[in-house]
N, C-alpha and C positions, 0 to 999 in steps of 0.2 A: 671481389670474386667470391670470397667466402667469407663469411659473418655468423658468429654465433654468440648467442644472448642469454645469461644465464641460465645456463645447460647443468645439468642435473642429473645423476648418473648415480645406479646403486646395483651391489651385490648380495643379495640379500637384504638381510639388515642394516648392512655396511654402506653408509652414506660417503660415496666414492670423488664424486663433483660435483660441489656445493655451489654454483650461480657464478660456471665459468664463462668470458667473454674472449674471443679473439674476433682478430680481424686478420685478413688476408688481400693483397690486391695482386692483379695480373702479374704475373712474370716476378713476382716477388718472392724473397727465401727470408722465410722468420723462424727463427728455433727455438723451443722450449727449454728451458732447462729447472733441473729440479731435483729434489733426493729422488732415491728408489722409494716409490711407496706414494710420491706426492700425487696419482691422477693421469701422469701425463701419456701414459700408453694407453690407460680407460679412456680419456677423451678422442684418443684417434680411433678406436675401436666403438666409441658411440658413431663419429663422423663417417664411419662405413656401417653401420646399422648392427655391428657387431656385437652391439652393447646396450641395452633400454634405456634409455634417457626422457627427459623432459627438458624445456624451452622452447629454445628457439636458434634453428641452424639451417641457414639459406647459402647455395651454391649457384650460381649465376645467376640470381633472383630466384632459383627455384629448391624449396624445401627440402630437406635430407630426412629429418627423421620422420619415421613411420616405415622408412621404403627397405625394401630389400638390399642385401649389398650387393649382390649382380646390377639392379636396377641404378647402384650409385656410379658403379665402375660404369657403368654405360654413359654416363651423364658426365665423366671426363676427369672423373676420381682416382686415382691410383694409389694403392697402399701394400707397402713392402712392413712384414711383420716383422717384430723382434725374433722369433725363431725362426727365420726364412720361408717355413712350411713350400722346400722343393721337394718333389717328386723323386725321389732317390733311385728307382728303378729304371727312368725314365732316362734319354738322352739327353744332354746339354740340349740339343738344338732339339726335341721333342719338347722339353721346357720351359723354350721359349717360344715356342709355334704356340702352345696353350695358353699367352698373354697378347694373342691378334682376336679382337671382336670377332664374331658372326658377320656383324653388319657393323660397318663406320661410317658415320654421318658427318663426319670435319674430317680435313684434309690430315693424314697421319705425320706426325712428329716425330716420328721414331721409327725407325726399320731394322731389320735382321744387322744389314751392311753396319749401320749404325752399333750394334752390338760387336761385332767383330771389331772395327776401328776403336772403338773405347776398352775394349781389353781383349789384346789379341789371342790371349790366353784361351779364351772361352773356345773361338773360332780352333782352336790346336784340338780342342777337348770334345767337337759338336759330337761327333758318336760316343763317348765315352758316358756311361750312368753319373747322373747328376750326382749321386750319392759317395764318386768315388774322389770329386772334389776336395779340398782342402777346403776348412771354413772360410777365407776372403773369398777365394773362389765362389763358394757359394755364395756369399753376400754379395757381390755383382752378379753375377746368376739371377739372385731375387730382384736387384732393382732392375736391372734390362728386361727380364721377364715385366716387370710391371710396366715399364716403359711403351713394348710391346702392344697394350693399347693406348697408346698414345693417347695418353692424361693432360688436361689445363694444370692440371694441379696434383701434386704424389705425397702423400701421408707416408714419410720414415724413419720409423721405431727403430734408435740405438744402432745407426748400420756397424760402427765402428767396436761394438762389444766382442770384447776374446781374442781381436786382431792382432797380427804383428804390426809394428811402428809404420814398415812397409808398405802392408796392406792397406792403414788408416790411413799413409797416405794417398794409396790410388783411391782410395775411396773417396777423399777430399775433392780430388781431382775429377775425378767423375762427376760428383754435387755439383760444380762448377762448369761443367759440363752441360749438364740438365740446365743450369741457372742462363747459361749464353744460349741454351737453343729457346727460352720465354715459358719454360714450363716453370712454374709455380713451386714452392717446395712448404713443407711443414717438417721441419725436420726436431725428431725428440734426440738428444744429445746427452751423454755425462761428461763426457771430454770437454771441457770448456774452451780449451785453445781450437778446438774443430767449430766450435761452436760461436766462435767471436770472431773467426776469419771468415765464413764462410755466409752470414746470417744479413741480414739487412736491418732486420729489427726483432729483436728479443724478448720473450718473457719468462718470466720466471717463475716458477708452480712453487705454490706450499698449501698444503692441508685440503688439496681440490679446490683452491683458489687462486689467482691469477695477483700476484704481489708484488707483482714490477712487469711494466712494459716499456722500452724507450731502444735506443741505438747500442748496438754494441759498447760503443765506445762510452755513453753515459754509461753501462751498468759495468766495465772496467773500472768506474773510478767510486761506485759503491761498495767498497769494502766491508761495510755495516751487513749489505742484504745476504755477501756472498758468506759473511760468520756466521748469521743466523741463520739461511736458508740452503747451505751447501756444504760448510765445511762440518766435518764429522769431530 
């Protein structure tokens, strides 16, 4: 589903992703992990055109970079930002009215009813300003919003940062959620425990390079990669 081949990504000066590879297949959930600083939110913000890059990054056979990131979300992209970036003025339920395409061309994955059943919280709050949320609240907000155009595949930065134990867990619960109804996931993680339950197959970021990929379970029993490449 998603393929990308030495991808290459800079801020300025700042050589960002040095000749990153991932792979992605249907209805699959792979998650990154990595320090802060390694790449791994620059890389999903190239894969929505958020960010200039160079390679090679193909989504259903069809190329990603160059394109607009309206033009990617149309193509069955979904991506929930590390800062939520919601509409705080805005109502819960105007919120997520703003993540339903113009025009859908595949059968929808995700509906309103859908958000309400996954956190009934939201449905209590639909007139209430996005802004007056509590932070989990907003992070479901973000990913049902993104949901909302019913994405193959959803790009999400850190859902679990600044949460209660609580919260990380509905959060969990919801990724697994997305994961049984075939949607696709990329998920960037520091949590490791979220990140080993939840993943299919794993890789590991250092230095905008891609330095372990295999099964959860192989990279639990690398204790070498998690000293060098994780623990502080």
């Amino acid at each position: 589903m998603l393929q990308v081949r030495n991808l290459h990504a800079y801020y300025g000066k700042s050589h960002v992703l040095q000749g990153v590879d991932l792979d992605v297949a249907e209805a699959e959930v792979v998650c990154i992990v990595g320090r802060n600083g390694a790449g791994r939110s620059t890389l999903l913000k190239a894969l929505m055109g958020a960010v200039q890059a160079e390679g090679t990054a193909t989504f259903a056979g069809q190329p990603l970079l160059g394109r607009q990131s309206f033009e990617i979300a149309r193509m069955g992209l979904g991506y929930v930002p590390e800062d939520r970036a919601i509409f705080p003025t805005l109502s819960v339920e105007h919120n997520l009215s703003l993540g339903v395409p113009a025009r859908l061309k595949r059968a929808p994955r995700w509906r309103l009813q859908d958000c309400w059943d996954a956190f009934p919280r939201l449905k209590e709050r639909a007139g209430a300003p996005a802004g007056a949320l509590s932070g989990g609240e907003q992070q479901m907000l973000t990913i049902c919003r993104s949901l909302m155009g019913s994405p193959s595949l959803i790009l999400i930065d850190e859902p679990t940062e600044g949460l209660s134990p609580q919260m990380v867990q509905r959060v969990s619960e919801l990724l697994r959620l997305i994961a049984s109804r075939g949607i696709a996931i990329v998920l960037v993680e520091q949590k490791l425990t979220i990140a080993l339950e939840v993943s299919q197959r794993l890789y590991l970021m250092g230095h905008g390079r891609m330095v372990f990929e295999g099964t959860p379970q192989a990279f639990a029993e690398r204790a070498d990669l998690r000293r060098e490449w994780l623990e502080v």
